[in-house]
C-alpha positions in Angstrom: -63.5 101.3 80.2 -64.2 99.8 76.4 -61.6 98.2 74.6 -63.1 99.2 71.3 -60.9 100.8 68.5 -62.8 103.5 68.2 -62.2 106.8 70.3 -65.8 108.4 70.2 -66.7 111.9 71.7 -68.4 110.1 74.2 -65.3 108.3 75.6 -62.9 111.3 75.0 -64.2 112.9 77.5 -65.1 109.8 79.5 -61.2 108.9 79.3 -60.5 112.3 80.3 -62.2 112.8 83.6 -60.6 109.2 84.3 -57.2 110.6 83.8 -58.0 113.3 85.7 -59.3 110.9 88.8 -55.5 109.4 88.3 -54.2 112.1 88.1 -55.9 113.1 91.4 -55.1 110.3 92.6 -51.2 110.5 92.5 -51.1 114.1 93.8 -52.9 113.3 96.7 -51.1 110.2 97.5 -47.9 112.5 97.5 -48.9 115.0 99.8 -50.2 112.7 102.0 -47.0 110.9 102.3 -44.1 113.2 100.8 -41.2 111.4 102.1 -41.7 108.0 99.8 -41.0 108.1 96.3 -44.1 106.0 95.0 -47.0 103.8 96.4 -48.4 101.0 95.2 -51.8 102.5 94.1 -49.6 105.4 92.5 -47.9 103.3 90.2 -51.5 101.4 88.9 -53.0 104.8 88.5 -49.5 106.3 86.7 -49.9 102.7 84.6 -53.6 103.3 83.9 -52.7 106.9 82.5 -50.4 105.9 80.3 -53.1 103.3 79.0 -55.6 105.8 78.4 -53.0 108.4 76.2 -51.1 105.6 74.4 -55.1 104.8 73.9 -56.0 108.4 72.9 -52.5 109.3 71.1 -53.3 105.9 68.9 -56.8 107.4 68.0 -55.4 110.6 67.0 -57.2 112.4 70.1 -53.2 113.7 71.4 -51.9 115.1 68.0 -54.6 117.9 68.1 -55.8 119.9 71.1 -59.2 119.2 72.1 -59.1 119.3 75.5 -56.9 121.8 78.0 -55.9 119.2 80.6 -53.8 117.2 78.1 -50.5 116.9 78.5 -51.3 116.7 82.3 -52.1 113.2 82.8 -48.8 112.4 80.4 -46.9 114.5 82.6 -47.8 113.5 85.7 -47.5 110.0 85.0 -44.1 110.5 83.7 -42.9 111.8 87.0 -44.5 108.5 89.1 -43.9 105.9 86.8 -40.7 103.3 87.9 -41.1 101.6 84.9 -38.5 102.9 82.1 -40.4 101.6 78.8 -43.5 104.0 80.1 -40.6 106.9 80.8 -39.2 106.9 77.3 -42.4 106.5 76.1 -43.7 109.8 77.9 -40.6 111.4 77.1 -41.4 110.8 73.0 -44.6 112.4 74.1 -43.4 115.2 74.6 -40.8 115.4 72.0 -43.3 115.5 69.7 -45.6 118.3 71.3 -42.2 120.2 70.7 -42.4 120.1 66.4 
């Protein structure tokens, strides 16, 4: 993944079929094993996620449709992440999407 500023076409979509290999990623890892709460590898991939649309939201790419699998990633990390700085931060997400 490139750290540059800039959010081009090119790694959009590139950041987008990433999120939705994370995304995968965490569904899968629940239905293989429904009885624990969160993995390991889930909570990298939920962290990773929330990289790439803080990333993404930061560039403007989030405040305007341009893709129809966003707000997936966002919600789907919501629901895995332990951490409470990335849940309030998901959860101002989506209180924006609201307006």
């Amino acid at each position: 993944m490139t750290h540059s500023r800039t959010v081009d076409r090119t790694i959009f979509h590139s950041l987008t079929v990433t999120a939705l290999h994370l995304c995968a990623t965490i569904v899968l890892n629940r239905i293989v094993e429904p009885d624990i709460r969160t993995d390991p590898i889930s909570q990298v991939a939920a962290h990773d996620l929330i990289h790439i649309c803080y990333r993404l939201r930061k560039a403007k790419y989030l405040q305007t449709p341009r893709s129809l699998i966003w707000p997936l990633p966002v919600f789907i990390a919501a629901i895995e992440i332990t951490d409470e700085v990335y849940q309030d931060w998901a959860l101002s997400y989506f209180a924006e999407l609201e307006h």
